[in-house]
C-alpha positions in Angstrom: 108.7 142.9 91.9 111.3 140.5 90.4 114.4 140.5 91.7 118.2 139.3 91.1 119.8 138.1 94.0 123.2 136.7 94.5 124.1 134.5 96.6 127.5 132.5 97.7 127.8 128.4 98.6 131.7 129.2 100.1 135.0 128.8 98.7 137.7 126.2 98.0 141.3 126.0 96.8 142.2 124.7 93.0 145.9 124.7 91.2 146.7 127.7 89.4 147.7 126.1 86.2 144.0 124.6 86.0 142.8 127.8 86.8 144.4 130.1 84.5 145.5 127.6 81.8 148.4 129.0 79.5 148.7 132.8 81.0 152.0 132.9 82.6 152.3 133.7 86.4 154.3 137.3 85.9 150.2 138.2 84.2 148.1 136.2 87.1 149.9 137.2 89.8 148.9 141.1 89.6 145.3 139.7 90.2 145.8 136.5 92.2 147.0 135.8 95.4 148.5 131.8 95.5 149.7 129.8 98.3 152.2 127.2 96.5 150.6 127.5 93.7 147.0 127.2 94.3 143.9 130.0 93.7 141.3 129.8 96.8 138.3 131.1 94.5 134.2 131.3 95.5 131.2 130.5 94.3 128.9 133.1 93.3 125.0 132.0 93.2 122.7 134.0 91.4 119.0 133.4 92.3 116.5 134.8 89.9 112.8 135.7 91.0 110.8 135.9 88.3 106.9 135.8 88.2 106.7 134.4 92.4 109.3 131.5 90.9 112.7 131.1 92.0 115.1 129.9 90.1 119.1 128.9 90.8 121.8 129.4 88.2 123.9 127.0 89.2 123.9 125.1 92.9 127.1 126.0 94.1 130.0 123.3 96.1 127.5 121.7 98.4 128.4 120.2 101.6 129.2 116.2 100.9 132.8 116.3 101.6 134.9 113.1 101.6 138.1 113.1 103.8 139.9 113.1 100.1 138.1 116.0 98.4 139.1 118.3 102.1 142.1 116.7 101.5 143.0 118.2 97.8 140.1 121.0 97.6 140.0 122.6 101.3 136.5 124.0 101.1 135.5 126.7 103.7 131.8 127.7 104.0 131.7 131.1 104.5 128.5 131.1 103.6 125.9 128.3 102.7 123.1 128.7 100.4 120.8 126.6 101.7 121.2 128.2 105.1 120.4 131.7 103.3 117.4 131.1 101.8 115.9 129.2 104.6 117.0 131.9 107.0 117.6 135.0 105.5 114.7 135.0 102.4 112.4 132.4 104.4 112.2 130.4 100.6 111.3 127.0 101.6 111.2 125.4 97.8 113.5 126.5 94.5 111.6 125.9 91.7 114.8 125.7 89.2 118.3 125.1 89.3 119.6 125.9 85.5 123.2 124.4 85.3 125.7 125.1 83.5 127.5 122.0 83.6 128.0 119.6 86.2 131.5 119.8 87.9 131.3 119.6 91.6 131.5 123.3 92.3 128.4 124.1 89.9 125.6 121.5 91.0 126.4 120.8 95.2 123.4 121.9 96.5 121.6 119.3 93.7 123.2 116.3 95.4 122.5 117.6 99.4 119.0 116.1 99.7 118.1 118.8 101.5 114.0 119.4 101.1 114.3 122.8 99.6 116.0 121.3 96.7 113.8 118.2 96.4 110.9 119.5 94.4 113.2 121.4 91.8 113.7 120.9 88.5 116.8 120.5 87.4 117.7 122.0 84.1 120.8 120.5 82.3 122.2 119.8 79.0 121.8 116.5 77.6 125.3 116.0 76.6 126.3 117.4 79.6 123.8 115.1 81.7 126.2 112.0 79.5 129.5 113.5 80.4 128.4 113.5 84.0 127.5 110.0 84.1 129.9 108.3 81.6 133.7 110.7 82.2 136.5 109.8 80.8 140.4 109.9 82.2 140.8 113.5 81.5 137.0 114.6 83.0 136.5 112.4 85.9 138.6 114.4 88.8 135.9 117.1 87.7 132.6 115.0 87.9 131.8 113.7 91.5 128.9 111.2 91.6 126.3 111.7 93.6 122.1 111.1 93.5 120.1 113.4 92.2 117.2 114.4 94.3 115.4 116.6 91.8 113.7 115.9 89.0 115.7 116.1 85.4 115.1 118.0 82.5 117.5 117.8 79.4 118.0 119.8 76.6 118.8 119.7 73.0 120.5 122.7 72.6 120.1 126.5 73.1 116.9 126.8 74.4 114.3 129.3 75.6 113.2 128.0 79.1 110.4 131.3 79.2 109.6 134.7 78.4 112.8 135.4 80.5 115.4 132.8 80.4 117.4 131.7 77.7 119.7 129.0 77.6 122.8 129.1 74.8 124.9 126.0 74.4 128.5 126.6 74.4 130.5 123.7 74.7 133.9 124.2 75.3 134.6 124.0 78.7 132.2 121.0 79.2 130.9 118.2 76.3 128.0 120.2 77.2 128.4 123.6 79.0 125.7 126.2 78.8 125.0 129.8 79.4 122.0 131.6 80.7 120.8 134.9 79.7 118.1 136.4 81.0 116.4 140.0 81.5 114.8 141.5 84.9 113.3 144.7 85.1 114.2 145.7 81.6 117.8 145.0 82.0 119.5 142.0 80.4 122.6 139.5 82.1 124.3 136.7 81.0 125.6 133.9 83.8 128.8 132.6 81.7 128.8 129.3 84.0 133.1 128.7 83.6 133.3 130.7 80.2 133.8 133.2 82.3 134.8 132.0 86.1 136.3 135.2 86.9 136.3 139.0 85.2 139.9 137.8 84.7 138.9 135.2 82.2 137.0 138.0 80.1 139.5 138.3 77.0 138.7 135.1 74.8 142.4 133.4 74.7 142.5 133.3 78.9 141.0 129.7 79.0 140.8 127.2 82.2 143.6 124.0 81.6 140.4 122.8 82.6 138.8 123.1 79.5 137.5 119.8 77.5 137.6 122.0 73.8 139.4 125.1 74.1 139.4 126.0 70.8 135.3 125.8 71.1 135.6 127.8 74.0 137.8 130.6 72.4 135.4 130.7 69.6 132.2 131.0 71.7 133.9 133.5 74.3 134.6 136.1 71.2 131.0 135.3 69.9 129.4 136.0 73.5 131.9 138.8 74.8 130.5 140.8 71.0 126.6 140.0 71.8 127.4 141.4 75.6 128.8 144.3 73.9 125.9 144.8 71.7 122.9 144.4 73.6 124.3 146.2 77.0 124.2 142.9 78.5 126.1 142.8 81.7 128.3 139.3 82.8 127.9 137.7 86.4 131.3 135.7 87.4 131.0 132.2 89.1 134.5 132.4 90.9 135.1 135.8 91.6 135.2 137.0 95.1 136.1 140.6 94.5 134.2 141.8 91.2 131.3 139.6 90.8 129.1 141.4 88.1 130.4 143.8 84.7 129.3 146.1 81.9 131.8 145.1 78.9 132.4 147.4 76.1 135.2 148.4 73.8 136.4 145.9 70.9 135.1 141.7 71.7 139.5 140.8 71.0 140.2 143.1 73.6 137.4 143.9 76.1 137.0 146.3 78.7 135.2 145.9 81.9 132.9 148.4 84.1 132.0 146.6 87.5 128.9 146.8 88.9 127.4 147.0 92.5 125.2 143.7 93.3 123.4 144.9 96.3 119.9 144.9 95.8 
Protein backbone atom coordinates (compact mmCIF):
# COMPACT_ATOMS: atom_id res chain seq x y z
CA UNK A 1 0.00 0.00 0.00
CA UNK A 2 1.54 3.50 -0.59
CA UNK A 3 2.04 5.40 2.17
CA UNK A 4 2.89 9.19 3.32
CA UNK A 5 5.15 9.32 6.03
CA UNK A 6 6.58 12.28 7.81
CA UNK A 7 9.48 12.56 9.10
CA UNK A 8 11.76 15.30 11.19
CA UNK A 9 15.81 16.01 10.60
CA UNK A 10 15.75 18.37 14.10
CA UNK A 11 15.49 21.95 14.72
CA UNK A 12 17.60 25.15 14.81
CA UNK A 13 17.16 28.83 15.74
CA UNK A 14 16.81 31.71 12.94
CA UNK A 15 16.04 35.67 13.55
CA UNK A 16 12.58 36.60 13.57
CA UNK A 17 12.69 39.36 11.15
CA UNK A 18 14.05 36.78 8.46
CA UNK A 19 11.44 34.55 9.54
CA UNK A 20 8.44 36.54 9.46
CA UNK A 21 9.56 39.34 7.12
CA UNK A 22 7.30 42.57 7.41
CA UNK A 23 4.51 41.22 10.01
CA UNK A 24 4.97 43.22 13.12
CA UNK A 25 5.83 41.41 16.44
CA UNK A 26 2.37 42.48 18.38
CA UNK A 27 0.87 39.65 15.11
CA UNK A 28 3.88 36.98 15.51
CA UNK A 29 4.07 36.89 18.95
CA UNK A 30 0.44 35.30 19.56
CA UNK A 31 1.95 32.31 17.59
CA UNK A 32 5.71 32.40 18.24
CA UNK A 33 7.70 32.05 21.11
CA UNK A 34 11.41 34.12 20.67
CA UNK A 35 14.35 34.25 22.80
CA UNK A 36 15.89 37.82 21.85
CA UNK A 37 14.54 37.78 18.96
CA UNK A 38 15.02 34.52 17.33
CA UNK A 39 12.33 31.55 16.17
CA UNK A 40 13.72 27.89 17.03
CA UNK A 41 11.64 26.26 14.15
CA UNK A 42 11.82 22.28 12.68
CA UNK A 43 12.13 20.54 9.87
CA UNK A 44 9.39 18.48 8.75
CA UNK A 45 10.40 15.51 6.11
CA UNK A 46 7.78 13.99 4.21
CA UNK A 47 8.70 10.59 2.66
CA UNK A 48 6.48 9.35 -0.03
CA UNK A 49 6.18 5.55 -0.92
CA UNK A 50 4.83 5.19 -3.95
CA UNK A 51 4.96 1.98 -6.25
CA UNK A 52 7.91 0.09 -3.63
CA UNK A 53 9.94 3.65 -4.31
CA UNK A 54 10.79 6.05 -1.79
CA UNK A 55 11.10 9.27 -2.31
CA UNK A 56 12.20 12.43 0.05
CA UNK A 57 10.69 15.93 -0.30
CA UNK A 58 13.28 17.78 0.74
CA UNK A 59 16.54 16.34 2.90
CA UNK A 60 16.22 18.23 5.93
CA UNK A 61 19.50 20.26 8.10
CA UNK A 62 21.83 17.40 7.93
CA UNK A 63 24.59 16.91 10.39
CA UNK A 64 27.86 18.86 8.95
CA UNK A 65 28.12 21.49 11.44
CA UNK A 66 31.02 24.03 11.56
CA UNK A 67 31.82 25.62 14.91
CA UNK A 68 30.36 28.96 13.06
CA UNK A 69 27.03 27.63 11.78
CA UNK A 70 26.41 26.09 16.02
CA UNK A 71 27.60 29.26 16.63
CA UNK A 72 24.70 31.49 14.77
CA UNK A 73 22.12 28.51 13.97
CA UNK A 74 22.22 26.23 17.32
CA UNK A 75 20.83 23.10 15.69
CA UNK A 76 19.48 20.34 18.13
CA UNK A 77 18.64 16.87 16.66
CA UNK A 78 15.82 15.75 18.12
CA UNK A 79 15.48 13.50 15.72
CA UNK A 80 17.64 12.42 12.61
CA UNK A 81 16.36 11.15 9.55
CA UNK A 82 18.82 9.02 8.49
CA UNK A 83 18.69 7.32 11.85
CA UNK A 84 14.82 6.74 11.21
CA UNK A 85 14.74 5.12 8.30
CA UNK A 86 17.63 2.92 9.02
CA UNK A 87 16.21 2.04 12.33
CA UNK A 88 12.73 2.57 12.54
CA UNK A 89 11.48 1.72 8.58
CA UNK A 90 14.62 -0.65 7.96
CA UNK A 91 14.91 1.48 4.29
CA UNK A 92 18.39 1.04 3.36
CA UNK A 93 18.36 3.22 -0.10
CA UNK A 94 16.01 6.53 -0.97
CA UNK A 95 15.38 6.51 -4.42
CA UNK A 96 14.52 10.39 -4.62
CA UNK A 97 15.03 13.43 -2.89
CA UNK A 98 12.78 16.21 -4.77
CA UNK A 99 14.07 19.70 -3.47
CA UNK A 100 12.68 22.52 -3.27
CA UNK A 101 15.51 24.71 -3.22
CA UNK A 102 18.75 24.38 -1.86
CA UNK A 103 19.26 26.41 1.40
CA UNK A 104 20.93 24.42 4.14
CA UNK A 105 17.88 23.39 6.01
CA UNK A 106 16.13 21.88 2.79
CA UNK A 107 19.05 19.55 1.24
CA UNK A 108 21.37 18.29 4.59
CA UNK A 109 20.96 14.90 4.32
CA UNK A 110 22.20 15.35 0.34
CA UNK A 111 25.54 16.53 1.51
CA UNK A 112 26.06 13.71 4.59
CA UNK A 113 27.55 10.94 2.39
CA UNK A 114 25.80 8.65 4.16
CA UNK A 115 25.20 5.31 1.90
CA UNK A 116 21.48 5.48 2.02
CA UNK A 117 21.58 8.72 0.21
CA UNK A 118 24.32 7.70 -2.20
CA UNK A 119 22.33 6.00 -4.87
CA UNK A 120 19.53 8.78 -5.03
CA UNK A 121 18.64 10.91 -7.39
CA UNK A 122 18.51 14.18 -6.71
CA UNK A 123 15.76 16.26 -8.20
CA UNK A 124 16.36 20.04 -8.43
CA UNK A 125 15.57 23.00 -10.45
CA UNK A 126 18.01 24.14 -12.85
CA UNK A 127 18.10 27.68 -11.82
CA UNK A 128 18.05 26.73 -8.49
CA UNK A 129 21.06 24.14 -9.07
CA UNK A 130 22.90 27.97 -10.51
CA UNK A 131 21.90 29.86 -7.56
CA UNK A 132 23.41 27.20 -5.35
CA UNK A 133 26.69 27.16 -6.97
CA UNK A 134 27.10 30.86 -8.14
CA UNK A 135 25.18 33.14 -4.76
CA UNK A 136 25.38 36.39 -4.62
CA UNK A 137 25.86 38.97 -1.45
CA UNK A 138 22.29 38.85 -0.51
CA UNK A 139 21.95 34.64 -1.04
CA UNK A 140 25.14 33.26 0.16
CA UNK A 141 24.44 33.14 4.14
CA UNK A 142 21.58 30.82 2.77
CA UNK A 143 23.64 28.42 0.42
CA UNK A 144 26.30 26.27 2.35
CA UNK A 145 28.64 24.34 -0.08
CA UNK A 146 29.01 21.10 0.28
CA UNK A 147 29.53 17.76 -2.30
CA UNK A 148 26.89 16.18 -3.70
CA UNK A 149 26.89 12.54 -3.29
CA UNK A 150 23.87 11.71 -5.40
CA UNK A 151 23.33 11.88 -8.73
CA UNK A 152 21.70 15.32 -10.35
CA UNK A 153 18.76 15.74 -12.26
CA UNK A 154 17.63 19.38 -13.34
CA UNK A 155 14.69 20.70 -14.52
CA UNK A 156 13.30 23.18 -16.91
CA UNK A 157 10.36 24.12 -15.29
CA UNK A 158 7.14 22.65 -13.80
CA UNK A 159 7.40 19.28 -14.42
CA UNK A 160 5.65 15.92 -14.14
CA UNK A 161 8.25 13.59 -12.43
CA UNK A 162 5.31 10.42 -12.76
CA UNK A 163 1.89 9.39 -12.63
CA UNK A 164 2.12 10.85 -9.01
CA UNK A 165 4.39 13.61 -8.61
CA UNK A 166 4.26 16.91 -9.92
CA UNK A 167 6.66 19.50 -9.73
CA UNK A 168 5.44 23.46 -10.18
CA UNK A 169 8.07 26.09 -10.34
CA UNK A 170 7.56 29.05 -8.12
CA UNK A 171 10.28 31.15 -7.83
CA UNK A 172 9.98 33.64 -5.38
CA UNK A 173 11.58 32.56 -2.44
CA UNK A 174 14.54 31.04 -4.33
CA UNK A 175 15.89 31.98 -8.30
CA UNK A 176 14.49 28.64 -8.48
CA UNK A 177 12.13 27.38 -5.71
CA UNK A 178 9.73 24.59 -6.45
CA UNK A 179 6.71 22.83 -5.16
CA UNK A 180 5.54 19.30 -5.17
CA UNK A 181 2.19 18.03 -5.50
CA UNK A 182 1.40 14.79 -5.40
CA UNK A 183 -1.74 12.30 -4.72
CA UNK A 184 -1.69 8.92 -2.50
CA UNK A 185 -4.46 6.88 -2.08
CA UNK A 186 -6.83 9.13 -3.91
CA UNK A 187 -6.09 12.10 -1.92
CA UNK A 188 -4.05 14.94 -3.22
CA UNK A 189 -1.05 17.28 -1.07
CA UNK A 190 1.03 19.93 -1.93
CA UNK A 191 4.71 20.27 0.00
CA UNK A 192 5.08 24.24 -0.34
CA UNK A 193 8.96 23.86 0.23
CA UNK A 194 9.30 27.85 2.10
CA UNK A 195 6.14 29.28 0.27
CA UNK A 196 4.69 28.07 3.02
CA UNK A 197 7.36 27.33 6.07
CA UNK A 198 4.72 27.41 8.61
CA UNK A 199 0.64 27.42 8.57
CA UNK A 200 1.44 30.94 9.76
CA UNK A 201 2.81 31.93 6.41
CA UNK A 202 -0.58 30.74 4.73
CA UNK A 203 -2.11 34.28 3.83
CA UNK A 204 -0.11 35.44 0.65
CA UNK A 205 1.36 38.94 2.00
CA UNK A 206 3.16 36.98 5.26
CA UNK A 207 6.50 36.45 3.27
CA UNK A 208 10.07 35.35 4.72
CA UNK A 209 12.73 38.72 4.74
CA UNK A 210 14.23 35.81 3.29
CA UNK A 211 12.71 35.91 0.16
CA UNK A 212 14.89 36.57 -3.21
CA UNK A 213 11.39 38.01 -5.18
CA UNK A 214 8.70 38.66 -2.98
CA UNK A 215 6.50 40.02 -5.15
CA UNK A 216 6.84 36.56 -7.25
CA UNK A 217 6.23 34.90 -4.25
CA UNK A 218 2.98 36.87 -3.20
CA UNK A 219 1.77 36.23 -6.67
CA UNK A 220 2.40 32.42 -6.68
CA UNK A 221 1.17 32.01 -2.92
CA UNK A 222 -2.53 33.50 -4.01
CA UNK A 223 -2.30 31.35 -7.22
CA UNK A 224 -1.39 28.04 -5.15
CA UNK A 225 -3.47 28.87 -1.89
CA UNK A 226 -6.82 29.12 -4.87
CA UNK A 227 -5.75 25.69 -6.59
CA UNK A 228 -5.44 24.08 -2.82
CA UNK A 229 -8.79 25.47 -2.30
CA UNK A 230 -10.19 24.03 -5.42
CA UNK A 231 -8.98 20.71 -5.75
CA UNK A 232 -9.30 19.70 -1.77
CA UNK A 233 -5.64 19.63 -1.74
CA UNK A 234 -4.20 19.68 1.61
CA UNK A 235 -0.57 21.73 2.50
CA UNK A 236 2.34 20.03 4.49
CA UNK A 237 4.59 22.82 6.43
CA UNK A 238 8.48 22.54 6.34
CA UNK A 239 9.00 24.52 9.68
CA UNK A 240 6.20 23.91 11.74
CA UNK A 241 6.54 21.99 14.86
CA UNK A 242 3.01 22.21 16.16
CA UNK A 243 0.53 21.99 12.99
CA UNK A 244 2.42 20.29 10.32
CA UNK A 245 -0.37 19.40 7.70
CA UNK A 246 -3.95 21.52 6.62
CA UNK A 247 -7.16 21.58 4.67
CA UNK A 248 -7.51 25.26 3.41
CA UNK A 249 -10.77 26.67 2.40
CA UNK A 250 -12.61 29.96 2.47
CA UNK A 251 -11.53 32.96 0.09
CA UNK A 252 -7.38 32.45 -1.45
CA UNK A 253 -6.93 36.67 0.13
CA UNK A 254 -7.90 35.43 3.28
CA UNK A 255 -7.65 31.72 3.92
CA UNK A 256 -8.69 29.51 6.54
CA UNK A 257 -7.03 26.49 7.88
CA UNK A 258 -8.36 22.90 9.13
CA UNK A 259 -5.37 20.87 10.65
CA UNK A 260 -4.89 17.51 10.07
CA UNK A 261 -3.59 14.44 12.05
CA UNK A 262 -0.27 12.94 10.30
CA UNK A 263 -0.13 9.72 12.09
CA UNK A 264 -0.32 7.06 9.77
Amino acid sequence: MDELIFLNDGSYELDAGAYLGIVPKAIWSGYFQDRENKIRITTNVPMLHINNMHTLLDAGIGNNFTEKFNKIFKPVKEHDIEETLTNDYHINTIDKIIVSHMHFDHCGQAFSGNNLFKKSKLIVQKRELQAYRHPNEFTRGSYIKNKITPEISALNGSTRINGNISTIITGGHTEGHMVTVFNINSKKYMYGGDLFPSAFHIKPYYITAIDSYPLDTLRLKKKLVKKAINENISIIFNHDKDNVMAKIYGKPEKPELEFQDIKN
